[in-house]
C-alpha positions as CSV (number, residue, x, y, z in Angstrom):
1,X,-6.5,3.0,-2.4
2,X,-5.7,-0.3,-1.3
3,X,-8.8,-3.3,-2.2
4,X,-8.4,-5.9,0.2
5,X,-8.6,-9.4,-1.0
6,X,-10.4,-12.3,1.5
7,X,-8.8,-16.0,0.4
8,X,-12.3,-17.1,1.4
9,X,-14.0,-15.7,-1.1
10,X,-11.8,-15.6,-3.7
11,X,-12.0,-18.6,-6.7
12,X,-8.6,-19.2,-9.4
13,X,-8.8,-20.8,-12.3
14,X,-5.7,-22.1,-13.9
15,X,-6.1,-23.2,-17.5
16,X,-3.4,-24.7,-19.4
17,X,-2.9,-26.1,-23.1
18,X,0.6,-28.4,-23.2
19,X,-0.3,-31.0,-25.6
20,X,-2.2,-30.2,-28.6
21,X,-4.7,-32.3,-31.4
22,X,-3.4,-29.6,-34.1
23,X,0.6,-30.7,-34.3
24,X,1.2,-29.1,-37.6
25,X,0.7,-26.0,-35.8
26,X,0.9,-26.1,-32.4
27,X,4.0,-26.9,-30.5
28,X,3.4,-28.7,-27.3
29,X,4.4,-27.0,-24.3
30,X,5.9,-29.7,-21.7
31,X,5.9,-27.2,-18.9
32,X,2.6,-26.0,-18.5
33,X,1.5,-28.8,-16.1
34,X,4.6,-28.0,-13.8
35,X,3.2,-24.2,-14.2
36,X,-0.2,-24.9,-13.1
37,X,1.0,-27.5,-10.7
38,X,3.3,-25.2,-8.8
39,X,1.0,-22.2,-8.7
40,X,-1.9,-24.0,-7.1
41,X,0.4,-24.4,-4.6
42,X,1.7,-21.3,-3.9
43,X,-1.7,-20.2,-4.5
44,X,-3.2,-22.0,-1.1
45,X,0.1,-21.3,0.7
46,X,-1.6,-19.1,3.8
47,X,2.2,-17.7,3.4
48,X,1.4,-16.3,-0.1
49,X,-1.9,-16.2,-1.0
50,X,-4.4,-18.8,1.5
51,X,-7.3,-19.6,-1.3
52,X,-8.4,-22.6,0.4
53,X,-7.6,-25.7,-2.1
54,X,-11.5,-26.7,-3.2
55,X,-11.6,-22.9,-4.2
56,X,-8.8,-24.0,-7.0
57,X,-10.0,-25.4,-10.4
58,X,-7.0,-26.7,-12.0
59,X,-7.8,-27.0,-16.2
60,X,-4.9,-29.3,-18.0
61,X,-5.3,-30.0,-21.5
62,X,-9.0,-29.7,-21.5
63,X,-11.0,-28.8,-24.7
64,X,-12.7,-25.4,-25.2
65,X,-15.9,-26.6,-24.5
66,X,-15.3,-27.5,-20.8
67,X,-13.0,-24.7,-20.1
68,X,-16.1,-21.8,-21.1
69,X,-18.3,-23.9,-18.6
70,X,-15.5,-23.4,-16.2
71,X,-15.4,-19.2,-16.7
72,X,-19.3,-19.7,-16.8
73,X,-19.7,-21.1,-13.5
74,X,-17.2,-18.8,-11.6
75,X,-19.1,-15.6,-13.0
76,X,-21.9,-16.5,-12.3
77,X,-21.2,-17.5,-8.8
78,X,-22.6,-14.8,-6.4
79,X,-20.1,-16.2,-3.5
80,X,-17.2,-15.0,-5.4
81,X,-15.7,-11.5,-4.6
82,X,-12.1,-11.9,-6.3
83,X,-11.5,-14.0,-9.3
84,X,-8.2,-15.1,-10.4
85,X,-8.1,-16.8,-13.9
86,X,-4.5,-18.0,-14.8
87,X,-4.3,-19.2,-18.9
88,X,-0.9,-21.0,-20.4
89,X,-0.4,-22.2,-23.9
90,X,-0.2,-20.2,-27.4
91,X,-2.5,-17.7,-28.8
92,X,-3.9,-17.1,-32.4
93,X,-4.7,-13.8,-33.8
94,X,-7.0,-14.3,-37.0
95,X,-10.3,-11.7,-36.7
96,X,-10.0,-11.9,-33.2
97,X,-7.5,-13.1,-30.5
98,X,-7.6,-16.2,-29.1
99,X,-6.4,-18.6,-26.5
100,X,-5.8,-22.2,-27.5
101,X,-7.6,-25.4,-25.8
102,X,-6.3,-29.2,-26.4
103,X,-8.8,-29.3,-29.6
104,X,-8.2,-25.7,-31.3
105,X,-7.3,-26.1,-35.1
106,X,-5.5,-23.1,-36.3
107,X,-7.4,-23.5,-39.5
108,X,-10.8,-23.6,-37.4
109,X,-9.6,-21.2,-34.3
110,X,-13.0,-19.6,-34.6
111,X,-15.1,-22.6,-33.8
112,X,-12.5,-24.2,-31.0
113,X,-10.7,-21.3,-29.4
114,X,-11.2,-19.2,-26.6
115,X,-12.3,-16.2,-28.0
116,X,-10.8,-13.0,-25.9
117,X,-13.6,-11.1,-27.0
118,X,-16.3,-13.8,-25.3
119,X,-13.8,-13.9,-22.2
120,X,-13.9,-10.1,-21.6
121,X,-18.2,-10.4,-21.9
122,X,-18.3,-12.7,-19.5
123,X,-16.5,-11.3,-17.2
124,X,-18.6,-8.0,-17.1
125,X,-21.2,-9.8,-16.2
126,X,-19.2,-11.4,-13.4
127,X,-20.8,-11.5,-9.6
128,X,-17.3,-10.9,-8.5
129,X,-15.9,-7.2,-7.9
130,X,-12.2,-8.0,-8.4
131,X,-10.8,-9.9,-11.2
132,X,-6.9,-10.4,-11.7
133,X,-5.9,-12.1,-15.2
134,X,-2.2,-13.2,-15.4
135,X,-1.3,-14.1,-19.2
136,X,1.2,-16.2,-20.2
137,X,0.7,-16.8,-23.8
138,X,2.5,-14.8,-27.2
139,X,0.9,-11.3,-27.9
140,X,-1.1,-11.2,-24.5
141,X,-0.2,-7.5,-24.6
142,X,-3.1,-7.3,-27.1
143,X,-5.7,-8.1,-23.3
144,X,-4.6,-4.5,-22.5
145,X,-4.9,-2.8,-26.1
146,X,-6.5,1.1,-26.0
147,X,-9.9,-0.9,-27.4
148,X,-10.0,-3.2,-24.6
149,X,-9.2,-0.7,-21.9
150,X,-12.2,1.5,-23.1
151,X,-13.7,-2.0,-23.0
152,X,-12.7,-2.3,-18.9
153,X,-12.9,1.2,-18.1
154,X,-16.6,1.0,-19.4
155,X,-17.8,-1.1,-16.4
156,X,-16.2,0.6,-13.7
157,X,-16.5,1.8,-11.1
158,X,-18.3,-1.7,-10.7
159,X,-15.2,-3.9,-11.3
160,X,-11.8,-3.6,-10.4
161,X,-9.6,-4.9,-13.0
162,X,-5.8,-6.3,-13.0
163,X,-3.8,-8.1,-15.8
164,X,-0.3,-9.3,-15.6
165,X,1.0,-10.2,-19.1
166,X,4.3,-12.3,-20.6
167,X,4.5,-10.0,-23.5
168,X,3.8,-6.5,-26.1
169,X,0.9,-7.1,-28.1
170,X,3.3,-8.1,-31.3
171,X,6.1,-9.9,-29.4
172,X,6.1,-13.8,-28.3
173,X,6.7,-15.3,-25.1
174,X,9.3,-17.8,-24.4
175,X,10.1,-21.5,-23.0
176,X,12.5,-23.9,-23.1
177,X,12.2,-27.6,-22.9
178,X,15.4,-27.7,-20.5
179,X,13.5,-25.5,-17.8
180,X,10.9,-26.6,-15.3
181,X,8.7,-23.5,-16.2
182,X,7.9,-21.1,-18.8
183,X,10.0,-18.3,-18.5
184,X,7.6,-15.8,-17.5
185,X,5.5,-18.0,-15.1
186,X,9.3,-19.5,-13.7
187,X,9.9,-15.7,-12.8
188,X,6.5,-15.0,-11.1
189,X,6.5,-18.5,-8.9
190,X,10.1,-17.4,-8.2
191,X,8.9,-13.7,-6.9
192,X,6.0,-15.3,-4.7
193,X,8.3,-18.1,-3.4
194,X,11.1,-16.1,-2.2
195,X,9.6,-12.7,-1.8
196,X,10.9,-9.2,-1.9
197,X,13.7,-8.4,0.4
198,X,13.1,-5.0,1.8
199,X,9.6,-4.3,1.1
200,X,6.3,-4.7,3.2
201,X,4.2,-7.6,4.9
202,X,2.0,-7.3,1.4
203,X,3.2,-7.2,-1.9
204,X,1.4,-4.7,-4.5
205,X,1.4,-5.8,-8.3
206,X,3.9,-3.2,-9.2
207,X,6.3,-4.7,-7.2
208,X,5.8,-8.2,-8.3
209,X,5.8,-6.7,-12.0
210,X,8.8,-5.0,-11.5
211,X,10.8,-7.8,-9.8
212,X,9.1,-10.4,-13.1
213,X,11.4,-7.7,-15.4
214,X,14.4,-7.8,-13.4
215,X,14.0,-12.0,-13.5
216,X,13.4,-12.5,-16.9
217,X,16.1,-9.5,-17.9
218,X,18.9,-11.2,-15.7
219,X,17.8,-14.3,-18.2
220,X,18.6,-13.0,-20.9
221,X,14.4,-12.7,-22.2
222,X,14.1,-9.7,-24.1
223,X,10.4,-10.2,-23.9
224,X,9.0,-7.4,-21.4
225,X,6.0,-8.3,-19.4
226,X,3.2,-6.0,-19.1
227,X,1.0,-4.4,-16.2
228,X,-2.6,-3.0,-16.8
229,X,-4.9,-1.9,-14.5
230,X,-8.2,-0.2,-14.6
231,X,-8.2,2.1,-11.6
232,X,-5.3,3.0,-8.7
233,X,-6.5,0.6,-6.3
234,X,-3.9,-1.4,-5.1
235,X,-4.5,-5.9,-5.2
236,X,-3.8,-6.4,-1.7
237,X,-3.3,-10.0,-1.5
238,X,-0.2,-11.8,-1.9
239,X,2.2,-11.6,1.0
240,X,5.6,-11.2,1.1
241,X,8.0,-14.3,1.9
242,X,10.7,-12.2,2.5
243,X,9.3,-9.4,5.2
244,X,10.3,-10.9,7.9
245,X,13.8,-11.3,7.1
246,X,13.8,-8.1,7.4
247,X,13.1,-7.1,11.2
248,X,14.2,-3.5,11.5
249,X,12.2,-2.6,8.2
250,X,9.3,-4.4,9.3
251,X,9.3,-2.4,13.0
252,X,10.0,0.7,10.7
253,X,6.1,-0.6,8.5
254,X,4.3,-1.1,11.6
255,X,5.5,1.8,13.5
256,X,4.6,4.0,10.0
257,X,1.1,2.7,10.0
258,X,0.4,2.8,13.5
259,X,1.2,7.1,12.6
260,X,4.3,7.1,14.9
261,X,8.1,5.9,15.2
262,X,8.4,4.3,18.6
263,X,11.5,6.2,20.5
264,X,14.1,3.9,20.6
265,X,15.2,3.1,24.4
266,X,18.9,3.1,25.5
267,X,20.3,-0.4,26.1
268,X,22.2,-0.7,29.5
269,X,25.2,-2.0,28.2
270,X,25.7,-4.3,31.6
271,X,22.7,-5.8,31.1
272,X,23.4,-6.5,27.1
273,X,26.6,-8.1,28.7
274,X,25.0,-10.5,30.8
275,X,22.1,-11.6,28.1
276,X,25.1,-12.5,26.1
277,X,26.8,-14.8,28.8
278,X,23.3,-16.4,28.8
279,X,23.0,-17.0,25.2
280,X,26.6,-18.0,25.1
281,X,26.7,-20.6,27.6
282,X,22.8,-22.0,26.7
283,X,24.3,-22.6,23.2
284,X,27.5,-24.1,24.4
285,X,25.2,-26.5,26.4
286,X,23.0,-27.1,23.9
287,X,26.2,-28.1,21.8
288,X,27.7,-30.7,24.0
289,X,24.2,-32.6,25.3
290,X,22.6,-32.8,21.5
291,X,23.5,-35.8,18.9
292,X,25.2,-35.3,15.8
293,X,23.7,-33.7,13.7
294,X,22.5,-35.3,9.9
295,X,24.3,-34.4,6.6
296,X,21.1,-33.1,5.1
297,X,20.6,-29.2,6.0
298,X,17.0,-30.3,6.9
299,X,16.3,-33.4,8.8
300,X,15.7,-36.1,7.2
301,X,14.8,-33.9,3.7
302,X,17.8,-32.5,1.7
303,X,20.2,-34.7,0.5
304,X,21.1,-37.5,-1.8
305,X,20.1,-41.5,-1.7
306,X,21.5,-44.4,-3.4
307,X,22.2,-48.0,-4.3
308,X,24.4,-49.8,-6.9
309,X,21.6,-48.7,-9.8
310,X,20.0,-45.8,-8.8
311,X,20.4,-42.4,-7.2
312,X,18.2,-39.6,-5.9
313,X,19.1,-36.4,-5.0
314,X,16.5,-33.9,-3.2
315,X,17.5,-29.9,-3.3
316,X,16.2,-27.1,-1.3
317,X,15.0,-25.1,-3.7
318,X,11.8,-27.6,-4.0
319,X,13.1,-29.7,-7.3
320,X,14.8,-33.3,-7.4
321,X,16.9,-35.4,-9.2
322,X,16.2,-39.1,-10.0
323,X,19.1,-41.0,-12.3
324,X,19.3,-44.8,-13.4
325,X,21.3,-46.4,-15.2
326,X,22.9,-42.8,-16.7
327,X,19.4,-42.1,-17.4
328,X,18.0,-38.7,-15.5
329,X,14.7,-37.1,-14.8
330,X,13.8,-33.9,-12.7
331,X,10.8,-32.0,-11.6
332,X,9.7,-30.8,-8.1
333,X,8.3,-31.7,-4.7
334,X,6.4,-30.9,-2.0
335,X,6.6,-32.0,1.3
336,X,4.1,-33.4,4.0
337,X,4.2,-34.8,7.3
338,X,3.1,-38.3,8.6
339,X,3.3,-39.6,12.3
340,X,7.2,-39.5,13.0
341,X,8.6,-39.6,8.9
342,X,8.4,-37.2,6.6
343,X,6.7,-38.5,3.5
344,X,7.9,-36.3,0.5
345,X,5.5,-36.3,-2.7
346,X,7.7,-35.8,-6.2
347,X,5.7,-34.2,-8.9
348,X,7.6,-35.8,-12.4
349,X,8.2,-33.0,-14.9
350,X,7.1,-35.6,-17.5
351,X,4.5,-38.2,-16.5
352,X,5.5,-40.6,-19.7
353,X,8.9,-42.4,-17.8
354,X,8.0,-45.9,-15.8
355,X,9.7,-44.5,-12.6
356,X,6.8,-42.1,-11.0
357,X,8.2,-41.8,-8.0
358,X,4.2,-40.0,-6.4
359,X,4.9,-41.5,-2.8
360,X,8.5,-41.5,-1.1
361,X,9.0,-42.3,2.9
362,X,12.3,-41.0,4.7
363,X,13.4,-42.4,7.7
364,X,16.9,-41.3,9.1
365,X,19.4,-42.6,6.4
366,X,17.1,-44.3,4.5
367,X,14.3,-43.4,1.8
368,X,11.7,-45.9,0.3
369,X,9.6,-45.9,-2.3
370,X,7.6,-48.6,-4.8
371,X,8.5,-49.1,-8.7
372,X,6.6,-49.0,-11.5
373,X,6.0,-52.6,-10.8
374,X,5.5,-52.6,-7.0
375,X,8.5,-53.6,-5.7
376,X,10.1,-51.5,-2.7
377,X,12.9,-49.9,-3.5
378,X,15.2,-48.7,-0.8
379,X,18.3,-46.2,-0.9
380,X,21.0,-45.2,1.9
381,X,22.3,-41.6,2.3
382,X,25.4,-40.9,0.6
């Protein structure tokens, strides 16, 4: 059975710990705010998901206080018919297992951690009927142990219940300070960003599980994320990116659901001849009357700026490089249009370097942008 999620009713809360009070400890974790960051936005994609953006609580670095306000709120909110609750950052296992906020002592866990135990209590009282954890945290397996799953199964058939998890319930999970993302989060935004070839319009959380794996194996993680849920209903909400690359497979979907194959007609193969002189010589006109094109494979977007100091170079695949004076940062961008320019907003990958580049303007072969200290700054195309 397939449960059908509505993005209008449906809340996410994305809670992440980076930086920690408790350094003897607790490492910080520089890529939790690109995680959280990057899935909001996939998140209110309409191409992925559609939760509309003020349905999106975004928790960075907060302390344990705020964030059980947060999971109080959302429960008890009787609007709410799906709730999606993201968490990022390490776990401590000491009488119970917990998630760590920006003020949880390891010495203390019990009186400034997130309790698991209190998590899974309040979401049994929830008002919402479908609730999808994704864990990205060491020993999350432990969410899905047979105690807990007794635990879930107990308040069906009330609740449908869904948890993605980084790792077994005695294994860690891994980053590296190189990467953008943590590795199991950097495979699941990678999975709802490009999709999976060959598959349907929706994506079920098998599928996404199963293509996580193949990600994080190809890596070179030995860490193997888990999949729990408490019934055989299916989470029908994240869409594909890839279906429609896909047309014949996609005819084949429709077709299947619809209860019939459509008979294919025969082609008359003078009248495929002539559609092709059409195309041919509408493409051959379309090739002499336009202007040359740009270097950048989208206009005005991809490609690299720079001057006697500085140099930036803007990728496809969402992420950017700024360098100067052999000194080089990265993170990722997202783009949004403004009368005839297309202003492209950089999220840094570490907000602690002068150069926060929030608010850059391209124009043909030139990009602008303000300094730490005001001043425009202005590159050429290379």
């Amino acid at each position: 059975m397939t449960t059908l999620i509505d993005p209008r009713t449906t809340r996410v809360l994305l809670i992440g710990t980076g930086e920690y009070e408790d350094q003897v400890y607790f490492e910080n974790i520089p890529q939790v705010k690109n995680n959280l960051l990057e899935l909001q936005r996939l998140f209110s994609q309409d191409a992925i998901l559609g939760v509309y953006d003020h349905n999106i609580i975004r928790l960075y670095n907060q302390k344990d206080g705020k964030i059980y306000d947060a999971l109080a709120n959302l429960c008890e909110d009787p609007s709410v018919k799906t709730l999606i609750i993201y968490y990022v950052g390490h776990s401590c296992v000491n009488g119970g297992f917990y998630f760590t906020a920006k003020n949880s002592r390891q010495n203390r866990i019990e009186q400034n951690g997130i309790l698991f135990e209190h998590l899974k209590n309040r979401l049994k009282h929830a008002k919402a009927e479908n609730i999808l954890l994704i864990l990205d945290t060491c020993q999350s397996g432990r969410a899905s142990d047979q105690s807990d799953r007794e635990f879930w199964l107990s308040i069906l058939p009330s609740k449908n219940i869904w948890m993605l998890t980084s790792s077994p319930r005695h294994r860690a999970s891994f980053f590296n300070k190189q990467n953008l993302h943590t590795h199991f989060t950097g495979a699941l935004i990678k999975v709802l960003k490009e999709g999976i070839p060959g598959s349907f319009q929706k994506l079920d959380l098998k599928q996404i599980h199963k293509a996580i794996q193949e990600e994080m194996a190809n890596a070179g993680n030995t860490s193997k994320p888990g999949l729990w849920s408490s019934n055989r209903n299916k989470f029908d909400g994240f869409k594909n990116r890839a279906y429609h690359a896909n047309a014949e497979f996609a005819q084949e979907e429709e077709s299947t659901l619809g209860g019939s194959k459509p008979l294919k007609k025969p082609q008359s193969s003078g009248f495929a001849f002539l559609l092709s002189l059409i195309l041919f010589f509408g493409f051959l006109y379309f090739l002499l009357n336009s202007e040359p094109s740009a270097k950048h494979s989208q206009p005005g977007v991809i490609g690299t700026w720079k001057d006697a100091r500085r140099e930036i170079e803007i990728k496809p695949d969402n992420t950017y490089m700024y360098q100067e004076n052999g000194v080089v940062k990265t993170g990722y961008y997202t783009l949004e249009e403004a009368d005839s320019n297309l202003v492209v907003r950089l999220i840094c990958e570490k907000t602690n370097w002068n150069y926060l580049l929030d608010h850059i303007e391209i124009q043909g072969n030139h990009l602008r942008y303000q300094d730490w200290s005001k001043n425009q700054i202005e590159l050429s195309a290379e």
